[in-house]
C-alpha positions in Angstrom: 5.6 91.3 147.6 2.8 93.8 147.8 2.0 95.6 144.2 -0.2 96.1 141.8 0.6 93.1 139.9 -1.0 94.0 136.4 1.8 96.8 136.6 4.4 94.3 137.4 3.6 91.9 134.6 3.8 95.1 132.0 7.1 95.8 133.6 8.8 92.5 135.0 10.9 90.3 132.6 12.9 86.7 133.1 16.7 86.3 134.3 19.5 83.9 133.1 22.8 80.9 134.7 26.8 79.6 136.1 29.9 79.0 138.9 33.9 80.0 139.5 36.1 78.0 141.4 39.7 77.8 141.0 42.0 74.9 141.0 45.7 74.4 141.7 47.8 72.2 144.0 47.0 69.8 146.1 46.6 70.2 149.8 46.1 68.3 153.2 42.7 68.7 154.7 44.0 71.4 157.3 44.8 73.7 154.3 41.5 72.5 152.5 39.9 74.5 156.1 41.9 77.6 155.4 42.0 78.5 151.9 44.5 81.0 151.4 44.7 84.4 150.2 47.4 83.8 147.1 44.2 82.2 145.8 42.1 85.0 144.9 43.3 86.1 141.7 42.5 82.8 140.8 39.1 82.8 142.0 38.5 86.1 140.0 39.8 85.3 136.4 38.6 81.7 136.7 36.4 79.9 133.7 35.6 77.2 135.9 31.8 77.2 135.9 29.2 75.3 137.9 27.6 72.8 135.6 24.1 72.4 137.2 21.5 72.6 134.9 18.9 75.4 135.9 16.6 76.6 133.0 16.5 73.7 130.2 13.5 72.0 129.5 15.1 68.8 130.5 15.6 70.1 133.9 11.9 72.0 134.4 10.6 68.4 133.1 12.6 66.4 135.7 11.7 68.5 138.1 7.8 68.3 137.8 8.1 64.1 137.0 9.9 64.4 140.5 7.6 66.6 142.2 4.3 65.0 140.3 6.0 61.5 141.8 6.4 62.7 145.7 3.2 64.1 145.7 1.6 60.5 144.6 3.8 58.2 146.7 5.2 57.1 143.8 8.8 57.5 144.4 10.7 54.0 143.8 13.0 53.8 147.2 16.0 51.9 147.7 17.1 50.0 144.6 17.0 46.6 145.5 19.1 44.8 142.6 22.1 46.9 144.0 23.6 45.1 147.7 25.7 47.6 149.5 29.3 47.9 148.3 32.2 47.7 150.0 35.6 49.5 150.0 37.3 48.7 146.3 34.1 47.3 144.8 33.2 48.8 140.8 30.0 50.1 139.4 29.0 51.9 136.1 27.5 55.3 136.4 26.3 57.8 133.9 27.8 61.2 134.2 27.4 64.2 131.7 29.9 65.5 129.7 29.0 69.6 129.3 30.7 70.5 126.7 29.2 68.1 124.1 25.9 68.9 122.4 25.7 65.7 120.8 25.6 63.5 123.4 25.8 64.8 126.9 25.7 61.5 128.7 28.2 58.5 128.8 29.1 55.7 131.0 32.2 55.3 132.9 33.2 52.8 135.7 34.0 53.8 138.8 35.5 52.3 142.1 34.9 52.8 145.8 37.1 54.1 147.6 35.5 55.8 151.2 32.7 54.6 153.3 31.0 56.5 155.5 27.8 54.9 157.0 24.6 56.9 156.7 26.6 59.8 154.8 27.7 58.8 151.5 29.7 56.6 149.1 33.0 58.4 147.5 33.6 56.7 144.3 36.2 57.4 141.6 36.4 57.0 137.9 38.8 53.9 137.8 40.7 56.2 134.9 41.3 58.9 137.7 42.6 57.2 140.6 46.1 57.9 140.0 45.2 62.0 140.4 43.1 61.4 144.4 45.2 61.0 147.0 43.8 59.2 150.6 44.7 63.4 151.9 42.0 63.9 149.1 39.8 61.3 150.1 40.3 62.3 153.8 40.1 66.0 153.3 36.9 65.5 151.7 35.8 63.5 154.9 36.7 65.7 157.5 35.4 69.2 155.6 31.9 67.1 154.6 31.5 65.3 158.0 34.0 66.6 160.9 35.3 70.6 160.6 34.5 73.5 159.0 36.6 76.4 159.3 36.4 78.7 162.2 34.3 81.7 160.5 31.6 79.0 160.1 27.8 79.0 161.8 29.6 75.7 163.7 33.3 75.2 163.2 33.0 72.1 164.8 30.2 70.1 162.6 30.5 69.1 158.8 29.6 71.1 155.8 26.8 68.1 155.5 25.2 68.9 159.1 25.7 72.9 158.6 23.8 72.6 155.6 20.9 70.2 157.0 20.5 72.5 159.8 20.0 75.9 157.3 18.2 74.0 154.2 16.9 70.9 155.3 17.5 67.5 154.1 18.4 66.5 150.4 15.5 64.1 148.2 17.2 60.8 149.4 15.3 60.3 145.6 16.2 56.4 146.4 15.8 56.1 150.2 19.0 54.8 151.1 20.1 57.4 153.1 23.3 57.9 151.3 25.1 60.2 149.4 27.2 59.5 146.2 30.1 61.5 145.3 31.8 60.7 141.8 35.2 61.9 140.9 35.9 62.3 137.5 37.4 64.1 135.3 34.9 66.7 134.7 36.9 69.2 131.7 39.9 71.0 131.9 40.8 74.2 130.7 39.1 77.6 130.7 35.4 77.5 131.0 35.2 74.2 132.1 33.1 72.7 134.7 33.8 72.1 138.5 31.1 70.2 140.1 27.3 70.1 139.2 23.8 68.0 140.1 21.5 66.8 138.2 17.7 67.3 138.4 17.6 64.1 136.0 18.8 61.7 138.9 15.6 62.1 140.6 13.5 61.8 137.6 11.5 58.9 137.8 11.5 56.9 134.5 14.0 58.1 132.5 16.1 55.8 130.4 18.9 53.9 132.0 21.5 55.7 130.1 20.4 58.8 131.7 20.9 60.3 134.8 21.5 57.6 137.8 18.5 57.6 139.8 19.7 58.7 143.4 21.1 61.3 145.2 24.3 62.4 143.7 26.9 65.3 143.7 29.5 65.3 140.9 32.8 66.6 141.4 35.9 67.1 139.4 38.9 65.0 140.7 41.2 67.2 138.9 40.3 70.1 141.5 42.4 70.4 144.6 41.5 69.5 148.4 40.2 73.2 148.8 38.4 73.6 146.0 36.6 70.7 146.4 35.4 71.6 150.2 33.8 74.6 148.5 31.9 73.0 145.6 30.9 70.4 148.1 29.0 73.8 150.1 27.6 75.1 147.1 26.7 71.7 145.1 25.4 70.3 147.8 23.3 73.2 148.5 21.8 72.8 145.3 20.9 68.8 145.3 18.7 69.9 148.6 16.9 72.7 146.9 15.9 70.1 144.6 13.8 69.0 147.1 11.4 72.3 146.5 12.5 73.0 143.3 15.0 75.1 142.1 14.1 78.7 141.1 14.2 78.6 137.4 13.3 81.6 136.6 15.5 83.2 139.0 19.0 81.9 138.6 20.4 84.4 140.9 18.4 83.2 143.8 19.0 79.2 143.2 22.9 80.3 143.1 22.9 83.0 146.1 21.8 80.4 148.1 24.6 77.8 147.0 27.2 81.1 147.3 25.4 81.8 151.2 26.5 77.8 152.5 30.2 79.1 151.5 30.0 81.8 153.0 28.1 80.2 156.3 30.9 77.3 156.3 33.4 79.2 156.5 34.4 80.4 153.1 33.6 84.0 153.1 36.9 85.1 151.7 36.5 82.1 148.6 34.4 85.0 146.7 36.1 88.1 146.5 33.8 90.8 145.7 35.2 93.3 143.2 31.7 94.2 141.0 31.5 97.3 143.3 34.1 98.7 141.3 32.7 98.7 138.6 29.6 101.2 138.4 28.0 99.4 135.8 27.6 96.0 137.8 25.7 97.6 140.1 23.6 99.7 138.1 22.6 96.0 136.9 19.5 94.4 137.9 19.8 92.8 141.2 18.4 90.0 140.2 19.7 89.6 136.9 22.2 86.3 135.8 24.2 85.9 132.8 25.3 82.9 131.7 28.7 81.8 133.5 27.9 84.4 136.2 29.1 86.9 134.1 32.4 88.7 133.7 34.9 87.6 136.5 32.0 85.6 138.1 30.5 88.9 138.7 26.9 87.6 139.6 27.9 85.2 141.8 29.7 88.0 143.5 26.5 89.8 144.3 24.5 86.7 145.0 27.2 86.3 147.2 27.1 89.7 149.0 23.1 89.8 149.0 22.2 86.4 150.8 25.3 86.9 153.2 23.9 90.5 154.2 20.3 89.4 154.7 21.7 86.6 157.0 23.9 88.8 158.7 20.8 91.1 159.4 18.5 88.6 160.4 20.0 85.0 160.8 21.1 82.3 158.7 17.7 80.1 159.0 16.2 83.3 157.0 18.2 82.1 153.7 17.1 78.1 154.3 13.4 79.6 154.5 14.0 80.9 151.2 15.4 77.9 149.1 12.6 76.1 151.3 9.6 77.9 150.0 7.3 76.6 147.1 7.1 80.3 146.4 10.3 81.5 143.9 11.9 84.6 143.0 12.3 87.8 144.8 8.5 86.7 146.1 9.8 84.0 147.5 12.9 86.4 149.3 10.3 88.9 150.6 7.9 86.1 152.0 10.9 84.4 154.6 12.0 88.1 155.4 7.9 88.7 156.4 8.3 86.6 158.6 11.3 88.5 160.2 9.2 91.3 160.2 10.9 92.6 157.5 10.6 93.2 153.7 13.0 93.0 150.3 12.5 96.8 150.1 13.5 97.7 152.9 16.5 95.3 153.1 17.5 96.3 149.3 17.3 99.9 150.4 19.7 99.5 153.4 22.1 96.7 151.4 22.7 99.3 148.8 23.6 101.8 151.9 26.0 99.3 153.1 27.7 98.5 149.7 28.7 102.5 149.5 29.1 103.5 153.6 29.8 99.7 154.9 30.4 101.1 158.2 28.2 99.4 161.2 29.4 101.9 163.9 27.4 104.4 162.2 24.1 101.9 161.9 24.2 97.8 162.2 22.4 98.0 158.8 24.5 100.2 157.5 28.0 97.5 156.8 29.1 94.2 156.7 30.3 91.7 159.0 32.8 89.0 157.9 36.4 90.7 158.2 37.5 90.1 154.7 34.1 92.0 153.8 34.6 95.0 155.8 36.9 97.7 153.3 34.5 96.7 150.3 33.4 100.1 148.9 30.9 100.9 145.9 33.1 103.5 143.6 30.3 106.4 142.6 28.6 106.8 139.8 28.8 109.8 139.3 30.9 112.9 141.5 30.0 116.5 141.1 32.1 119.3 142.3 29.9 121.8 144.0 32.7 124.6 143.7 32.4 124.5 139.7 29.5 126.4 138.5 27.6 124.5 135.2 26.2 125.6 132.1 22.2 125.7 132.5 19.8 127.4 130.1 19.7 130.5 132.0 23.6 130.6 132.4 26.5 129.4 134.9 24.5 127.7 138.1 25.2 125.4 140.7 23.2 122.8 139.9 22.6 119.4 138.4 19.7 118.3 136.0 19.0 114.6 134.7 15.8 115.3 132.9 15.7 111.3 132.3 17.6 108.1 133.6 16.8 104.5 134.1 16.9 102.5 137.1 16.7 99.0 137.1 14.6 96.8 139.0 16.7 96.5 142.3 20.0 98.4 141.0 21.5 101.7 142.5 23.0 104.9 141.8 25.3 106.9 143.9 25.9 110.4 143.3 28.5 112.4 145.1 28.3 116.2 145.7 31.1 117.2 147.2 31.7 120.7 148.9 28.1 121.6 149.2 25.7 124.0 151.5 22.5 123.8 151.5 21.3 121.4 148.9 18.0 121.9 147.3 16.8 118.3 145.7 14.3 116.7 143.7 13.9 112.5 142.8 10.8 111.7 140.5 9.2 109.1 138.7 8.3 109.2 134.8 5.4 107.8 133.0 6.4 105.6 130.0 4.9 107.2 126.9 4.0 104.0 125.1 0.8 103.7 127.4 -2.6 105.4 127.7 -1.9 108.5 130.0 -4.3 107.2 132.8 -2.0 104.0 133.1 1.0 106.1 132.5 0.5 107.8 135.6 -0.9 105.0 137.5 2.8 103.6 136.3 4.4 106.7 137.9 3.3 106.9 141.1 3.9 102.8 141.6 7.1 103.6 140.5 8.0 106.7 142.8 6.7 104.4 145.7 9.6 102.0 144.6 12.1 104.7 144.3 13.8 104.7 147.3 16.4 107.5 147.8 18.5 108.3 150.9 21.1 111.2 151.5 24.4 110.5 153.3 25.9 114.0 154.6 29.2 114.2 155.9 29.8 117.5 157.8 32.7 119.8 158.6 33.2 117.9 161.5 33.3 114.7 160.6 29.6 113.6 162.0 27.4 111.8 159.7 23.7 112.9 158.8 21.5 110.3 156.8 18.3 111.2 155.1 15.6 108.9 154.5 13.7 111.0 151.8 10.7 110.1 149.3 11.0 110.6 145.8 8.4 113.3 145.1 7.7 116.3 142.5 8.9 119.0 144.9 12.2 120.1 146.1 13.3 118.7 149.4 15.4 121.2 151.3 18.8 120.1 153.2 20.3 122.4 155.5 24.1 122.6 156.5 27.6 122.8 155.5 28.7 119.5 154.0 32.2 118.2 152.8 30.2 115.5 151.0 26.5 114.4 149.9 25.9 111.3 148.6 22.8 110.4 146.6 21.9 106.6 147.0 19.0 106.1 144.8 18.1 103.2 145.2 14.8 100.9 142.6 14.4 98.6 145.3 11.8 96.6 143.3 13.8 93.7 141.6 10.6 92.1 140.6 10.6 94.8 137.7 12.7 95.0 134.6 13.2 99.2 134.7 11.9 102.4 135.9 12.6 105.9 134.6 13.6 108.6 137.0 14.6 112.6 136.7 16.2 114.1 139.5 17.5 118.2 139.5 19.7 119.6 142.5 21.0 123.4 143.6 23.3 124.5 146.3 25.7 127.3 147.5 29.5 126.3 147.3 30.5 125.4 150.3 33.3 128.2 150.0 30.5 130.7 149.8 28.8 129.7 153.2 28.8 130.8 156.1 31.1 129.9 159.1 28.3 130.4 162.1 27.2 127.5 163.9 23.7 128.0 162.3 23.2 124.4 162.1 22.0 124.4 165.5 19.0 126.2 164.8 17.8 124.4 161.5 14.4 122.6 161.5 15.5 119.3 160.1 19.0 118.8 161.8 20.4 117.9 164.8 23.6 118.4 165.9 26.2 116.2 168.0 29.0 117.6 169.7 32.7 116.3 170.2 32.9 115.2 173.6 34.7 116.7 176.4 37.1 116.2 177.3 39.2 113.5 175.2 40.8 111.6 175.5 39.2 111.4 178.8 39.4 109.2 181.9 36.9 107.8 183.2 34.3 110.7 182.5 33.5 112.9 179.8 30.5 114.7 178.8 28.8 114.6 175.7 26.3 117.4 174.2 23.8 117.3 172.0 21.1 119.6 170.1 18.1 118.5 169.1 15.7 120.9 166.8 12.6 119.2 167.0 10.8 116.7 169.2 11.4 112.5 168.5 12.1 109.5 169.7 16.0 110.0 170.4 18.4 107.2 171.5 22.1 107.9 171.7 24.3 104.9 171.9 28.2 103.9 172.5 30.0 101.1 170.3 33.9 99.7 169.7 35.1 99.6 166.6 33.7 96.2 165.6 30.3 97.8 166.1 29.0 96.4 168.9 26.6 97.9 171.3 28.2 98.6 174.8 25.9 101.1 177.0 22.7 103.0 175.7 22.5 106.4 177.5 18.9 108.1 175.8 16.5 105.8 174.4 13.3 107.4 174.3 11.0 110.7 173.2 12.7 113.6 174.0 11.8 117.4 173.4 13.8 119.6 171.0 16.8 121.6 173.0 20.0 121.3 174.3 21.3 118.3 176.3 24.6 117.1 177.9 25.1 113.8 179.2 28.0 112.3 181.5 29.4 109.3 180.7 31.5 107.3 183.1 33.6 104.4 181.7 35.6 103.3 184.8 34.9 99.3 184.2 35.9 99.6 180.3 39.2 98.8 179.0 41.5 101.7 176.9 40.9 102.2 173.2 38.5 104.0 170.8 34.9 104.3 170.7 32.2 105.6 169.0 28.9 107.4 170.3 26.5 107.8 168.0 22.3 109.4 168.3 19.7 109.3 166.0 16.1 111.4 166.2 14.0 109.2 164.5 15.7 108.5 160.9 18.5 110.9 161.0 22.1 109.8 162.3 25.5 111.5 163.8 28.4 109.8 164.8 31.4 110.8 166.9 34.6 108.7 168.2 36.2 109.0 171.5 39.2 108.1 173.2 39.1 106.4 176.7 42.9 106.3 178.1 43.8 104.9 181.1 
């Protein structure tokens, strides 16, 4: 990310780890495809945790004996002493136990019990194969190597091949080509763990009651078939970013990226995403983890949300770039979106938009896609009332002053004004006092670059007006009769720990404004009319005013927010326009028609009937 990186180290600081699945009753392998909604509450008050091993020293050293190994050819392939086993045959393997402190290792025997040439071995502790069915053992081959379910990047291929086709390939530490899944009985109980990898399995000489020296993905055989489809996504997402190295610094991008391959095989609805309402969560730093994800698996939520919203805007080979790159951290997120032409600010910026509008009619950026994903809503932080004067030092006003606030590095604040004419606003930065004031400025304006506000205006008539505005030390004028403006202020920096910011607003009550149609001849709107008439059939007519000159392009979309005819796209002097639309070849139902002059927005709907 570009920055004056002397500023960033006085400013950054280093994340935290987790995982939350539930479990419950068993299930065929159709059901394990369609997890069903009963589930969620489960999913949400869940202590089940992923058990993978991000930030220890253990795991940073295992992961540079690995890496220090590849890079010398010095990695020990296929294990010679073992032949390969057949259907019922018994082996030791260490697994961990996470709860214990003392000694997190032990040995247990386990027996084969599925086969599946060049994929992987599916063994189970011989103490636990009264609790795995042959449905489990099946429903874990067709989710891993057959079907995922039909929201999926390919319904008809594997959670294994999805994966291999977004993030690459895992280590194959011990190049056999295989795979070995071990069911055991992980923990049970509340805050237990799930699944987990192991960075020590691809650690070349560590002791042999360590680790198991190949490529393996543990899982709990108390889970059900469901549950285990899902930690197979996000597990095995994480033994393939061992392959680069996991982010250790950055917890929240090593486990967005295991939460994304849920999402992208099929499991969008696994995470439901209820930080939102909380306006503390998001007033968080984006990139921030606690350990265990947080209350109700909170960070894993946002992860969640985040990756699946870059990928929805770009494509899903734009996450595997990330977990691919050498480079980690939100460094390593802006780098792959470069190459989309794109840049974490700017994507932060709009994903904070889309958390509070979530509406892609209005702007493809501006919402989310999966179906389940579509009513989320960010609650405000804060709603004013701009019929209720204030106290100020001079008397009753209506206004608003925060002389000082904090905004964390990639967080977000909305503030609601509701009832509102002609808002006069002002977003700053503010030095921090404990530096010399030539660096305490040099601080401020870095930081009023990274202060990225918009304004979301409703108006009487239901049209929508966005802002893209600068955070400056002068007050920005915003002309019109609003029923609401929203404030998204947005630190779109996550690479930072903080920033401090004052912001100070006036208006006239929307009661007190006037009723003429003087929007029409304000500077910086533009104004789009209902069309007429509707519902029509198969013309209407739609008007439009523009105040100034700009590039102009006014567009019709259904209500899934698809594109279906452009009819301006192009520079276009200010004045009044009218367009006729005919929509003999469409089908009945709603629309919506929406222009834009450079960055500002209306929206209308129409009614085609037939």
């Amino acid at each position: 990310m570009n920055g004056n990186s002397n500023i960033r180290a006085l400013l950054s600081g280093i994340l935290l780890l987790g995982l939350s699945y539930p479990a419950g009753a068993r299930q065929s392998p159709v059901q394990a495809l369609n997890p069903v909604p009963q589930m969620f509450s489960a999913v949400e008050e869940s202590g089940h945790f992923c058990g993978t091993d991000f930030t220890s020293p253990g795991a940073r050293e295992a992961m540079a004996a690995y890496r220090e190994a590849r890079r010398n050819g010095a990695l020990p392939g296929a294990q010679k002493q073992h032949s390969p086993p057949d259907i019922g045959d018994e082996r030791a393997f260490n697994v961990r136990e996470p709860d214990s402190d003392t000694d997190p290792w032990k040995t247990k025997t386990f027996r084969l019990v599925d086969k599946q040439e060049t994929f992987y071995f599916l063994w189970v502790d011989v103490a636990e194969l009264s609790e795995v069915s042959p449905s489990d053992v099946e429903g874990i081959k067709v989710a891993f190597l057959e079907q995922t379910p039909a929201s999926s990047i390919e319904p008809g291929r594997g959670i294994l091949a999805n994966n291999h086709r977004i993030f690459g390939p895992p280590p194959d530490y011990d190049q056999d080509g295989m795979l070995d899944l071990l069911l055991y009985d992980i923990g049970s109980g509340s805050g237990s763990t799930i699944g987990y990898v192991s960075a020590v399995d691809i650690a070349p000489n560590v002791p042999d009651s360590v680790g198991n020296q190949a490529d393996i993905l543990y899982l709990d055989s108390e889970a059900n078939v469901t549950t285990l489809a899902v930690i197979l996504a996000h597990e095995y997402t994480h033994l393939i970013h061992l392959r680069t190295g996991w982010d250790f610094d950055f917890t929240f991008n090593t486990e967005g990226y295991a939460e994304y391959s849920m999402v992208m095989n099929g499991y969008p609805d696994w995470r439901p995403i209820r930080y939102l309402e909380d306006p503390e969560e998001y007033q968080r730093p984006l990139f921030d983890w606690r350990a265990g994800g947080g209350p109700q698996a909170r960070d894993y939520q946002r992860g969640s949300l985040f990756f699946s919203y870059i990928a929805e805007q770009h494509q899903p080979e734009t996450i595997g770039r990330m977990l691919q790159s050498e480079t980690k951290g939100p460094d390593g997120v802006d780098e792959a979106l470069q190459f989309e032409n794109a840049s974490l600010l700017e994507i932060i910026r709009n994903f904070h938009t889309a958390n509070f509008l979530n509406d892609r009619s209005i702007d493809p950026r501006f919402g989310h896609g999966y179906p389940s994903r579509q009513n989320i809503r960010a609650v405000e932080t804060r709603r004013i009332n701009g019929e209720l004067p204030r106290e100020s030092g001079e008397g009753l006003c209506y206004c608003f002053d925060v002389p000082l606030d904090v905004l964390n590095g990639g967080a977000v604040k909305y503030i609601v004004f509701d009832d509102v004419a002609d808002l006069n606003l002002k977003i700053d930065a503010v030095g921090y006092e404990v530096f010399p004031e030539n660096i305490r400025e040099q601080i401020r304006i870095t930081m009023q670059n990274r202060i990225q506000p918009r304004l979301i205006g409703e108006l009487q008539d239901g049209s929508i007006e966005i802002f893209d505005i600068v955070a400056s030390a002068d007050y920005q004028h915003f002309s019109g009769n609003f029923r609401s403006l929203t404030l998204i202020v947005a630190q779109v920096d996550p690479g930072v720990v903080s920033g401090k910011i004052t912001y100070a607003a006036d208006w006239t009550p929307l009661s007190q404004a006037t009723d003429t149609d003087e929007e029409i001849s304000l500077p910086n709107s533009i104004v789009l009319r209902q069309n007429y008439p509707n519902p029509f059939n198969p013309q209407t007519r739609i008007s439009f005013t523009l105040n100034r000159p700009g590039q102009v392009r006014l567009a019709v979309f259904d209500l899934l927010g698809r594109e279906i005819r452009v009819l301006v796209d192009g520079f276009s002097p200010a004045g009044n326009y009218d367009i006729v639309l005919d929509a003999r070849d469409w089908p009945s139902g709603t629309y919506l028609y929406r222009l834009n002059l450079d960055d500002v927005y209306r929206t209308q709907r129409m009614v085609l009937t037939k």
